[in-house]
N, C-alpha and C positions, 0 to 999 in steps of 0.2 A: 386500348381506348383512344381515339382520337383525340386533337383538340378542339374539332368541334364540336362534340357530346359535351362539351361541357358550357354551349348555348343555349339559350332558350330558344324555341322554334321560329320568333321574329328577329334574333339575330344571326339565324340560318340563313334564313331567306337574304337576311340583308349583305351576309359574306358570300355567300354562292350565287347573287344577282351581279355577276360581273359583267354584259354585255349590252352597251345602250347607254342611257341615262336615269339614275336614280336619286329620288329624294327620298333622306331616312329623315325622318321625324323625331329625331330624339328625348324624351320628356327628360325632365333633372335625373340624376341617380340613376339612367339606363344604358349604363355602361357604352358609350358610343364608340369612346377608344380603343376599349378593346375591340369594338368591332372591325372600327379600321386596323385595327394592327393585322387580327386575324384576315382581313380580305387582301392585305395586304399578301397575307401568308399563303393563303389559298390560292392566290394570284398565279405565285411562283410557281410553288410544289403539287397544287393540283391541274392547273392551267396550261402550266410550263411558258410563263410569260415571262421574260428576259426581266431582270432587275430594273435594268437602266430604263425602262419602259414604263416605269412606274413612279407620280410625283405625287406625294402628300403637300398640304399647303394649310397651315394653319398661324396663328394669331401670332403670337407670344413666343420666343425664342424657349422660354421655360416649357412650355403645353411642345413647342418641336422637339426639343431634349427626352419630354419623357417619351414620346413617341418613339423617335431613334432607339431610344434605350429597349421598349418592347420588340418593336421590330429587329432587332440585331439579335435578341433572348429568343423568338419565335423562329426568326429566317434561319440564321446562323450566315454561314458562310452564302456571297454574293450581297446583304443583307445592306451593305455599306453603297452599291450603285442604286441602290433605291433614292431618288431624288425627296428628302423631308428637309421641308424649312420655310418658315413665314413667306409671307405673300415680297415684304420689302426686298428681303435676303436673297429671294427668285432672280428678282426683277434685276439688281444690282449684279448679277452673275451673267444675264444675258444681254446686260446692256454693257458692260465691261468687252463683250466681245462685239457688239453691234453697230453700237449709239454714233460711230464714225459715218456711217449712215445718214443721220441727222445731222452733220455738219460739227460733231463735238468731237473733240479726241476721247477717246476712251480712256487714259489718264483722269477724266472727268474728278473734281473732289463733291463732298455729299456736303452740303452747310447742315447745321443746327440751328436751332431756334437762336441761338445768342447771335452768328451770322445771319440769318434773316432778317433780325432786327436794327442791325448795323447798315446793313444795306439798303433795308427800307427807310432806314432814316438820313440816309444819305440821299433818296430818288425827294423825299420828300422835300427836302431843303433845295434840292437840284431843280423841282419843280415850281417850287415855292407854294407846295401846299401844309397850309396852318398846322401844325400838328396839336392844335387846343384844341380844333374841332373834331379834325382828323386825325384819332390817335395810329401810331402806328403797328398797336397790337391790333387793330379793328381792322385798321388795312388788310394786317396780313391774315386774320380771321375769315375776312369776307373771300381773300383770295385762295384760301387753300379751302374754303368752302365749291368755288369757282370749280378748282382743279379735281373735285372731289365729285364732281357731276358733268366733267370732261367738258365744260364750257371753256375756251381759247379765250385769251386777252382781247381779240377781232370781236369773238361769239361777244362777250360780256358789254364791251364798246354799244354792241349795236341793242344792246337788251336798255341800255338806259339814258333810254328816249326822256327828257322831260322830268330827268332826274338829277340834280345838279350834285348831288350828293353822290351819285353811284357812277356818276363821271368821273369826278375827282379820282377814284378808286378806282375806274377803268384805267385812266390817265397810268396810275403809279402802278397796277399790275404790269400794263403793256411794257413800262420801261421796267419795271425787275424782273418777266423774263428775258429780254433787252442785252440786263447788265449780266444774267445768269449765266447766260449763253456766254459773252464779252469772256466774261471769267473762268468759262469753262467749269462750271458747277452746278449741280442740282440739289433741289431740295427735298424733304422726305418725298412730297406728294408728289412731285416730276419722276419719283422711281416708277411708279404704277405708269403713268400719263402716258412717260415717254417711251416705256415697253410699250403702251398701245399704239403710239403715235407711228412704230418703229413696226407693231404686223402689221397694220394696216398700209403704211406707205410701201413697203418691204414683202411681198406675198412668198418670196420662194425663204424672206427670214425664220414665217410664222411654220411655211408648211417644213421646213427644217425641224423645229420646238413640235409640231404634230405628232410627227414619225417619231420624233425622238419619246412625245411624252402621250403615248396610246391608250394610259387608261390613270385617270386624270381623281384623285380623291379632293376633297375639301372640308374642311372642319370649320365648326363654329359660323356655318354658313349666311344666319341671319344679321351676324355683324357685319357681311359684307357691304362697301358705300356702290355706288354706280360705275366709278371705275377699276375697280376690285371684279366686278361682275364682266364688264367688262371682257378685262385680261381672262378670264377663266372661258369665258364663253369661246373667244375667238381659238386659241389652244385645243379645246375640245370639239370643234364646230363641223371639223373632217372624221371623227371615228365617231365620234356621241360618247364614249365611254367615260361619261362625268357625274361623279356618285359626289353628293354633298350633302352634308351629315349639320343636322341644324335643329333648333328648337322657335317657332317665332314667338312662343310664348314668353321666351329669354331674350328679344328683342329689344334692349336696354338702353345703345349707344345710339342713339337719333343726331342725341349734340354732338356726336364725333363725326357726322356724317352716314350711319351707317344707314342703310337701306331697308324695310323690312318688308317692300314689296320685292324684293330678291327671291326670297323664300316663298312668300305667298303667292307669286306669279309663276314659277318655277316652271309649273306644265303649258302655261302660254307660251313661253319659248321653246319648251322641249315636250312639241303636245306626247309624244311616247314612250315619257319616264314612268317608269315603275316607282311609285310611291310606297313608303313601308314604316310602318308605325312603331315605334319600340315604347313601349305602356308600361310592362315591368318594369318597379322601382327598385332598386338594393341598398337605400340610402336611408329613407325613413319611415317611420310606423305609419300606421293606415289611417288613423285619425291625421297627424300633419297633413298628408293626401288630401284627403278629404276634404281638409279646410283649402288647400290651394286650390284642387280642383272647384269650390266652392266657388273661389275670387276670380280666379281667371274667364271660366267660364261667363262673366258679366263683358269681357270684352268681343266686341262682334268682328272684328276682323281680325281673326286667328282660324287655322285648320285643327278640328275635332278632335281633340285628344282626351283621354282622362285615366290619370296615373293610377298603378296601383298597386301591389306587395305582398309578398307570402312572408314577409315578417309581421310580428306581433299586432295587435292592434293599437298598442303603448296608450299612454296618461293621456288625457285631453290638455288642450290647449290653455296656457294660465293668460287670462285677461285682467290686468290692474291697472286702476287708474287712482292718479293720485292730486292731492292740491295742487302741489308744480313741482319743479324739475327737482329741485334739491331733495322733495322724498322720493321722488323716481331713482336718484341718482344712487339715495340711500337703503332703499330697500335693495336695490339689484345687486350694490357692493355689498349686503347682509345675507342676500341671497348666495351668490357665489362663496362666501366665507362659508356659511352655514353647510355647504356642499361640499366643499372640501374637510373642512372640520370630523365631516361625520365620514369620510370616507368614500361617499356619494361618486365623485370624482375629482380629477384634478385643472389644476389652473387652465392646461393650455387646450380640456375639452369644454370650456366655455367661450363665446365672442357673443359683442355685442355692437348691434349692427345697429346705425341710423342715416337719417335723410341725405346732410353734410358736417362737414368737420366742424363745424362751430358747436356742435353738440356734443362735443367729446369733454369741450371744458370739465365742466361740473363730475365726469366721471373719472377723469386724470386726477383731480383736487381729491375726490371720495376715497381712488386706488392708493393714492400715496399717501395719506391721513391713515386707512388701514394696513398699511404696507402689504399689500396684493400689488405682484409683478405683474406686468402688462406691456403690451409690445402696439404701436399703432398702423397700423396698414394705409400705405396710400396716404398719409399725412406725415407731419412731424410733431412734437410736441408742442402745443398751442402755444407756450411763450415763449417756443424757439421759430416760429413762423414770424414773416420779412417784414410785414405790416406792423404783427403787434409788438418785435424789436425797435421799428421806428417809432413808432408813438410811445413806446413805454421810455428809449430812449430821450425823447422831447421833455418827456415828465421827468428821469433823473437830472437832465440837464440844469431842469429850475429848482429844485432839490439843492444839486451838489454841483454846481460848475468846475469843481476840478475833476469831474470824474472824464479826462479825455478819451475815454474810448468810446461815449455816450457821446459827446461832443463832436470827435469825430466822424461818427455814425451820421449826423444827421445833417451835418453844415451842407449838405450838396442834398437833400430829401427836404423839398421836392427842389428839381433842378437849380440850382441860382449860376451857372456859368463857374464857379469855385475849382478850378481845375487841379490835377494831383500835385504839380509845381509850384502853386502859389501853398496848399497843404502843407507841402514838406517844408517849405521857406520860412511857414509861420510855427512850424513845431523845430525846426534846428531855432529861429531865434528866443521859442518858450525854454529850452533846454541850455542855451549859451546863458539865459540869464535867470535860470531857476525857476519859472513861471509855470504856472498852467498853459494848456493851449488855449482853453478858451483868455485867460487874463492875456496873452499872447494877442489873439482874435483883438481885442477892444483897445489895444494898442497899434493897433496896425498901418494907422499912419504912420510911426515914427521907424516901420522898420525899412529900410531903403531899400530892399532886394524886391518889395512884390512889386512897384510901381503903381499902374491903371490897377491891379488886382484888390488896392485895400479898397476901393469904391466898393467891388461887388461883397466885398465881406461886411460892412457898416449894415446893409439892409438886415442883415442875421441876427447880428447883436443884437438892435432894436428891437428885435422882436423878442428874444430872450430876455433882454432885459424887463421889457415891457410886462412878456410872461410872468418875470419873478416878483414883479411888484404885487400883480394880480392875485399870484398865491395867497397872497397873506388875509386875503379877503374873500377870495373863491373858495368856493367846495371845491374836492378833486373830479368830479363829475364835469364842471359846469367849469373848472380848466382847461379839462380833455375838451372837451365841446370846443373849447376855444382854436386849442392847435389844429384840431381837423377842420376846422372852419377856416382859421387864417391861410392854413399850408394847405386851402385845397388837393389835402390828401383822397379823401372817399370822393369827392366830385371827378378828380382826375381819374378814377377806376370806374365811374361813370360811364365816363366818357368811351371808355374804352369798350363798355359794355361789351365782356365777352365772359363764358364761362368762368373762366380762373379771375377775371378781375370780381367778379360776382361773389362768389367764394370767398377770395379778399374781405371785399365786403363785410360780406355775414360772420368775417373773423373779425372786424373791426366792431361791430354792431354785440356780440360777446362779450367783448372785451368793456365796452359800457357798460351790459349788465352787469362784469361782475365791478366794477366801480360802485355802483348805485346800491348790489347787494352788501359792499363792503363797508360802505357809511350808515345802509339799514342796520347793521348790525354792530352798529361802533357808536357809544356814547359821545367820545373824543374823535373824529374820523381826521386823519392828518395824511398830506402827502408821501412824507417820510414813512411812516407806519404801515400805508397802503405799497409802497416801495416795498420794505424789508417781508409783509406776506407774500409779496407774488415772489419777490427772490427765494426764497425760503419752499414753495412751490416747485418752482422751478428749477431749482437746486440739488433738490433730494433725489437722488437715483437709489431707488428700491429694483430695478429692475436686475435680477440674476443673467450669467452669462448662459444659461441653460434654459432649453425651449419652454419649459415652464411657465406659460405667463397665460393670462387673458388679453386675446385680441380683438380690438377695437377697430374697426372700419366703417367707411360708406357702405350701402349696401351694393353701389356699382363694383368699386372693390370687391364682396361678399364672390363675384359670378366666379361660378368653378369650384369652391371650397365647400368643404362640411364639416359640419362641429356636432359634438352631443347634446349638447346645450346653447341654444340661442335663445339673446334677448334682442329683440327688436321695440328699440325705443323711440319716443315723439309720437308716435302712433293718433296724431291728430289730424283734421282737415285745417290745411293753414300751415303743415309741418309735412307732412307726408299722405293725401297729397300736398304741394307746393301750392302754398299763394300765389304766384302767377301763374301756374298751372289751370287751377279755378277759376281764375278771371280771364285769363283767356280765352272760356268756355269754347273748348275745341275738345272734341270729343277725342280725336288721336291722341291730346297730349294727356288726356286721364288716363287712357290706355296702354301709355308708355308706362305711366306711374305704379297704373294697375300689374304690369309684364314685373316693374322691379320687386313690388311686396312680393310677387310670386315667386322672385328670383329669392328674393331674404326667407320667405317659409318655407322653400324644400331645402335650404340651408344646412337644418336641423334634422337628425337623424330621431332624436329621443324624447328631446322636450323641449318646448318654443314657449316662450312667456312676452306677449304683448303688452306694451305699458304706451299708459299718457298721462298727461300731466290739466287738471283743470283749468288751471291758469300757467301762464307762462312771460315769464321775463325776457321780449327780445328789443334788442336795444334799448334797453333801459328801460321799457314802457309793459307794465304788464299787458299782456290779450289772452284772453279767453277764446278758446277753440271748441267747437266739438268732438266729440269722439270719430278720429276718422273712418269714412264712408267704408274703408274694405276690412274695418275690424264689424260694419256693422251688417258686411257682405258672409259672415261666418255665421252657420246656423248654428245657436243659443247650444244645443245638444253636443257640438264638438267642445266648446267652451268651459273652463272651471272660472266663473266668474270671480269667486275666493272673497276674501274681508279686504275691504280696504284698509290704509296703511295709518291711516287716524284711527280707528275702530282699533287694531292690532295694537295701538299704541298706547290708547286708552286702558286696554284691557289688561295688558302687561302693568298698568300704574298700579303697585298697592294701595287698598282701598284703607281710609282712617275706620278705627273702633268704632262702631252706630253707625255707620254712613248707610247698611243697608237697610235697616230701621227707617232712618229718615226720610231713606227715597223711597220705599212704600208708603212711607205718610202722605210724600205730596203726591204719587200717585193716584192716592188713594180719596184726594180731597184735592188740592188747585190743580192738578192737570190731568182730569180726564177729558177723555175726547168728547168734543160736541157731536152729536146724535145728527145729521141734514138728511130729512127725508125727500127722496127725486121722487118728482112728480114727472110719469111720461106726458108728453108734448100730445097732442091731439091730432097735432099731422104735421108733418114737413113740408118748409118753402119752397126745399129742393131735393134733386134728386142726385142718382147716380147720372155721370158726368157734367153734372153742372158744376163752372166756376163759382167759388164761395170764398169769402173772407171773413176771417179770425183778428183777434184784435193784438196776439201774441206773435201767430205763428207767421200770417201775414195771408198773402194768394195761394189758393191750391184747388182742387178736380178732386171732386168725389168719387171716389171708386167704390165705395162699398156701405149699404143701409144693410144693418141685421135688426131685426126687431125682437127685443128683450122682454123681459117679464116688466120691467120696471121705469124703461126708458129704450127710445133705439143708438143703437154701439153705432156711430158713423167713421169710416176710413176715410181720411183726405190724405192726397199725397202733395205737400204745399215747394212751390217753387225753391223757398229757401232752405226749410226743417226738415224734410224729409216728410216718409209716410207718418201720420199721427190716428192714434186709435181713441175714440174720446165720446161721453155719452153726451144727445145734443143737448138736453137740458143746462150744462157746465160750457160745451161749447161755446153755443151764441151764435152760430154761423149764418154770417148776411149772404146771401145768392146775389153774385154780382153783374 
């Protein structure tokens, strides 16, 4: 028997379509790798295509490993000339021999984010632009955005006509490729650029990488950004032999750059690829399907697909919704308990996916109160993240001023000039004379080594000080308030406005609520007290060294993995989708939102449990959300809508002797139902599609009069509520 008998018919076609150009369509859980591996295979041994003639390219140094690793198990021997490895790792190989070309020595080194940022704050200073306005995380955001859509320093210059702001930014890119060059260094995104910079000025470099790389795969194709697409195209642009293996429906990474008209355009540039659909699922039941195929299908710019499985039809989808997050947070950790308990399964086949990390709190507090191990993906542990260290350190400091390592921490957060030299001068003189550093710190005129340096330490103190007196009359809420207000901490990440300062953010805006939840629930609420729970939190490692656990991530995280049991939590509009998603009312960016819940529900191989929370606590301030739009994109029939978690709660309470007595009494006498006879209307103001107004729901388009025995059922779908079904006599509805 072959190893191909052991494909489905559409992953034939997609390993034995090796000549030309092809787009495979990968949906979640349709085995795509193995199909590259196998065409891989079939390349060599049925083809008789030389190894070295063959490049795989994909994301993830992990996703290239395992591929290497299949391919070596399939080929065997030559298996090792087959070219696999990320798009960067490429680039850095043929620019190592090249990039002398460009005027760099190939020696070249690669900077990091921490060198990028050193250097852009060096061009900033050199230029003299503000960096309060102009932070230089934004700088370098907007330029590797630049680099990421193969716009030049020149290109960019000339696009911001009229724009004093995207000058400045012109300005400080032209001089940091400038100084990059100067230094002979590039950075991530110069690996891709200047591989292109490097076919296109170089034609006998590229048509070398042609002949060498004649039949050309790609993975995870819809992450690809513009200049990704690019580097692939010009490579494959002499044989056509460029198979790229992609889902656009998993189109997730827009904020990284990526592209998702890559995929979608795919046969515009290559009008005579063979396109090939891979539809069998091998990951989840028919009902999960179902519901994805449900959600997805509402976005309109995606190519046809719709998944599906010769496994089971499995459990329908559990939808709970709850008051707010803390019973969210409680039933899910009751949930998973009760599952392993009974033998159901174990720890590490459950995860529980959400929006962003600032939602993990309350599930970290729940895991470690029931000592359920648990591992977090893509984050750290909330009170070990950089923000809520600084602030929680601000708050020990007015606490406990000898605690130096909180002191420490924060004497240079946010900047004051405090440099590592005047630090150390002021901790050898706390140490030669027994002292705190901070009692050090507020002595610091008399010490004679800092000089100019005790000036910039006096503005610190002051404020600590000022802090400590405050304590004794502030709430711990309405102190925090204070530090992030004085220390222009969340303003400076403002400023910055970029993903990760955002993120930031929404960890500092948690970090309130659980303040506000910890004096809601404290007779005595004190700062000390509020200190020794989060340390006490923080502290406890329930986590075993064995893979055992429940994993916690993003749902961007989630892309690629499967679990038996997922929960995907926040499940509101406001939460997922995102508040500024909505208000930006751009149809693309619901779409993106929409691609990600599809991403988190084929997830799930077994069972998916949607939850939300009625109200919720973000930054302090309760809001009330509705039920998000793509839980209410799932037809009722996939759905176990179940008891909610007051009802469960209630029920589980032993009832006192007579109480059932008593509550048929008032039944039975003060609360029965008033009797309202409807009277049908005589005729309607309005009709099907006329605009109408509700005095609840607000503006909305009639779509639909049925006429009842009793009254007519009218359908409006109103701008903000959604579709509503309602008889008009209760309606009211004014024709506007």
């Amino acid at each position: 028997m072959s190893i191909y008998d052991t494909l489905n018919s559409q992953q034939q076609e997609a390993v034995f379509r090796t000549e030309g150009p092809v787009l495979i369509l990968a949906g979640a859980g349709s085995g795509k790798t193995r199909v590259l591996t196998h065409r891989i295979a079939y390349l060599i041994e049925e083809k008789g295509v030389n190894p070295w003639n063959i490049m795989a390219i994909t994301f993830t140094n992990k996703a290239a490993e395992e591929m290497r690793d299949r391919v070596d198990k399939l080929v065997g021997f030559g298996a090792e000339s087959v070219w696999v490895s990320t798009f960067h790792s490429s680039c850095v190989r043929i620019l190592r021999r090249y990039i002398d070309r460009l005027g760099y020595s190939n020696n070249f080194t690669i900077y990091d984010t921490d060198d990028q940022k050193t250097l852009m704050k060096d061009i900033c200073k050199r230029l003299n632009i503000d960096t309060k306005v102009y932070k230089e995380r934004a700088i370098m955001s907007a330029v590797s955005s630049a680099k990421d859509e193969l716009i030049s320093p020149e290109a960019y210059e000339l696009s911001t006509m009229g724009d004093f702001g995207k000058k400045k930014i012109a300005l400080a890119y032209k001089e940091y490729q400038k100084q990059l060059k100067k230094n002979n260094a590039l950075d991530f995104d110069d690996l891709i650029v200047k591989t292109v910079e490097l076919f296109q000025a170089c034609p006998d470099v590229l048509e070398s990488y042609q002949e060498r790389f004649r039949y050309l795969m790609v993975d995870e194709y819809q992450d690809t950004n513009t200049a990704q697409f690019k580097f692939v195209s010009l490579l494959a642009s002499k044989y056509q032999n460029l198979c790229v293996v992609g889902d656009d429906d998993q189109s997730i990474y827009k904020f990284r750059g990526a592209n998702i008209g890559n995929i979608l355009g795919y046969e515009k540039v290559f009008p005579n690829a063979k396109v090939i659909k891979l539809e069998q699922n091998y990951r989840s039941t028919q009902n999960i399907l179902n519901s994805a195929n449900e959600v997805i299908r509402n976005n309109l710019g995606r190519k046809s697909k719709t998944l599906w499985t010769d496994n089971e039809e499995g459990a329908l989808l559990h939808f709970r919704q709850f008051m707010n997050g803390f019973e969210e947070a409680e039933y899910i950790t009751g949930d998973i308990s009760q599952k392993v308990r009974e033998g159901e399964c174990s720890y590490k086949d459950c995860a529980i996916l959400y929006r962003t990390n600032a939602q993990s709190r309350l599930f970290e507090e729940k895991f470690l109160m029931s000592n359920i191990p648990y591992k977090m993906v893509g984050g750290v542990n909330f009170y070990a993240r950089k923000e809520i260290k600084d602030l929680l350190a601000y708050l020990k400091t007015v606490d406990n001023a000898r605690d130096d390592i909180a002191v420490r921490r924060i004497i240079n957060v946010p900047k004051r000039g405090i440099g590592l030299t005047t630090i150390t001068r002021v901790q050898d003189y706390a140490d030669a004379n027994g002292i705190s550093f901070y009692d050090a710190l507020r002595t610091a005129d008399e010490i004679p080594s800092l000089g100019r340096g005790a000036a910039k330490i006096r503005p610190f103190v002051t404020f600590i000080q000022s802090l400590r007196s405050k304590a004794e009359y502030l709430s711990v809420t309405e102190l925090l308030d204070d530090i992030i207000e004085e220390t222009g901490y969340v303003a400076d990440l403002k400023a910055e406005d970029t993903d990760e300062a955002n993120a930031r953010i929404e960890n500092i805006d948690e970090l309130i609520t659980k303040v506000v939840t910890y004096e809601e629930g404290t007779d005595t609420p004190s700062l000390g007290e509020f200190l020794e729970e989060v340390a006490l939190i923080a502290d406890i490692d329930t986590v075993d060294s064995n893979s055992d656990r429940v994993l916690m991530m993003t749902l961007h995280s989630a892309k690629g993995l499967e679990f038996p049991y997922v929960y995907m939590a926040g499940m509101e509009d406001g939460i997922f989708p995102s508040y500024m998603t909505i208000v930006a009312d751009d149809p693309t960016e619901i779409e993106e939102e929409r691609r990600l819940c599809y991403v988190g529900i084929t997830r799930a191989m077994k069972d998916l449990t949607l939850t939300c929370a009625q109200q919720r606590m973000i930054r302090g301030e309760t809001q009330y959300n509705k039920v998000s739009r793509f839980i209410r994109e799932i037809p009722r029939e996939l759905v176990d809508m179940g008891q909610s978690f007051q009802e469960r709660k209630v029920k589980d309470i032993p009832l006192p002797s007579g109480f059932q007595q008593m509550r048929q009494a008032f039944k039975s006498q003060a609360f029965q139902p008033r009797q309202f006879e409807v009277k049908k209307s005589e005729g309607l103001s309005y009709g099907v599609g006329d605009t109408v107004k509700h005095i609840k729901f607000g503006v909305g388009i009639v779509e639909n009069i049925a006429e009842g025995g009793k009254d007519y059922e009218v359908t409006v779908n109103f701008d903000k509520a959604g579709v509503k079904k309602m008889f008009a006599s209760f309606a009211k509805l004014k024709k506007i």
